[in-house]
C-alpha positions as CSV (number, residue, x, y, z in Angstrom):
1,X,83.5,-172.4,213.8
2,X,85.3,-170.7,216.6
3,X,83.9,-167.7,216.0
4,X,80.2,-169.0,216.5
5,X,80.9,-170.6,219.7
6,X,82.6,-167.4,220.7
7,X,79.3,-165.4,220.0
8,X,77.6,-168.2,222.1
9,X,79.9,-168.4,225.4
10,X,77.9,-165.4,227.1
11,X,74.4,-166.7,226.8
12,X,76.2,-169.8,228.4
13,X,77.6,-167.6,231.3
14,X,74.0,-165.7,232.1
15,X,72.6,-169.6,231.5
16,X,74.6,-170.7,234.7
17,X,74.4,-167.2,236.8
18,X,70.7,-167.5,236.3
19,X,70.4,-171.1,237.1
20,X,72.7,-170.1,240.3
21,X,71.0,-167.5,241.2
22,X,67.3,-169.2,241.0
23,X,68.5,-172.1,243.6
24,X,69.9,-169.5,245.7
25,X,66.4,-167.7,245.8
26,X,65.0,-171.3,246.4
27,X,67.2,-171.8,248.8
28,X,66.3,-168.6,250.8
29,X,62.8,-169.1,250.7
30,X,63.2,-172.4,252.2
31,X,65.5,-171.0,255.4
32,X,63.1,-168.4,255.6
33,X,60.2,-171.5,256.0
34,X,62.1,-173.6,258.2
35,X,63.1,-170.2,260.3
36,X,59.2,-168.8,260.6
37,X,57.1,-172.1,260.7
38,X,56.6,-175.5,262.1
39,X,56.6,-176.9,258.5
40,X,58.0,-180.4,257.9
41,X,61.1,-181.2,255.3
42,X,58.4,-182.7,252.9
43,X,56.6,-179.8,252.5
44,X,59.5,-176.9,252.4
45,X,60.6,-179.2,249.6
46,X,57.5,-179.0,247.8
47,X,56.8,-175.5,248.0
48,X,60.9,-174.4,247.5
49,X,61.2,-176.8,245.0
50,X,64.5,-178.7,246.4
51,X,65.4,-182.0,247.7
52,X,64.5,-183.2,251.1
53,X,68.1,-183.9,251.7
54,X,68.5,-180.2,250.9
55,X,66.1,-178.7,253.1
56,X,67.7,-181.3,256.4
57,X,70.7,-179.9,255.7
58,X,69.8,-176.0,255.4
59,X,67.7,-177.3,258.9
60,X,70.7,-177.7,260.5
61,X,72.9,-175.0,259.2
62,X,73.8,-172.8,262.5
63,X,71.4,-169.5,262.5
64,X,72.9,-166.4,261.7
């Protein structure tokens, strides 16, 4: 039994890294929305996929 989860564990670890890594690409797509356009919350949420709440707070995250 041990054995099989062992042989399981990494498809776990690339599961998360990937699921990481996708919100982090949504998440950059949607600074790069809020930095370039006039577009709403509502709409940056749509397109990037991510909450409203999400998108306010990326909104007011200090530009780099």
């Amino acid at each position: 039994m041990l054995s099989e989860r062992i042989k399981k564990w990494p498809d776990g670890w690339l599961d998360e890294g990937g699921q990481e890594g996708e919100l982090e690409a949504k998440r950059q797509i949607a600074g790069n929305l809020i930095k370039r356009t006039g577009i709403n919350n509502q709409a940056i949420a749509e397109v990037a996929e991510l909450s409203v709440e999400e998108i306010a707070a990326l909104r007011a995250e200090p530009q780099h």
